[in-house]
N, C-alpha and C positions, 0 to 999 in steps of 0.2 A: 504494500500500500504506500503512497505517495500520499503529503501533505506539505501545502505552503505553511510559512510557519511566520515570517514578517518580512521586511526589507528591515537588511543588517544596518541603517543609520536609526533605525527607533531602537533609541538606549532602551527604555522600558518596556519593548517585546522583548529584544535582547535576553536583558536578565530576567525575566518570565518565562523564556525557553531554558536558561541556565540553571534557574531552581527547576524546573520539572524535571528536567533531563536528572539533574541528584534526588527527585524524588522517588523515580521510576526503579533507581538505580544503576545510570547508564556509568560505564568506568570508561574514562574519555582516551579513544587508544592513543599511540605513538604513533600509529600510522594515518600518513598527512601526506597527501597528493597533492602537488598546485599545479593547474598546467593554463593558458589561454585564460587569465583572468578568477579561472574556478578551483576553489578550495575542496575536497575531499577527505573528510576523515570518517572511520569505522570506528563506531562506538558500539562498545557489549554490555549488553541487558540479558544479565541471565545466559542462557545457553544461544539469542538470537543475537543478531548485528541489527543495529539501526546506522545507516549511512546519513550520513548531514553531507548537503555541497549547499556552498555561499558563495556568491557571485556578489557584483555591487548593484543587485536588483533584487536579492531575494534569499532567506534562508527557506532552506526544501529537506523535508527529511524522506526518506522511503527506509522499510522494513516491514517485518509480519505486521499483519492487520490489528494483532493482540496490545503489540508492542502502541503504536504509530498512536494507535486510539487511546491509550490510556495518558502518551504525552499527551495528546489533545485535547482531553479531558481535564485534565488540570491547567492545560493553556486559556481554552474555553469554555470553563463552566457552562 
């Protein structure tokens, strides 16, 4: 499952996605991809991956549906 999540200049989506992300449980990997503007990191929840890419237009996450929903549930009540 794929979900927009804010554009990376709102400080306050920002840190809204950064507490949930520790709320869920995500352990934010080592592994950091930049390539053409876009960031890539693999972050682990549990036994699944949830991938973040940020560009200068948009934080996007994609992972299991279980996973992607429960961030977004506490993104947006």
């Amino acid at each position: 499952m794929r979900a927009d999540i804010c554009d990376p200049e709102d400080a306050q989506g920002v840190e809204l996605f950064s507490s949930a992300l520790k709320q869920i449980g995500a352990v934010l990997s080592s592994t950091h991809e930049s390539s053409l503007g876009v960031d890539l990191r693999h972050d682990g929840v549990g036994d699944d991956e949830l991938l973040v890419f940020v560009d200068s237009w948009s934080i996007v996450v994609e992972g299991p549906e279980n996973v992607v929903n429960r961030l977004l549930a506490l993104i947006r009540p």
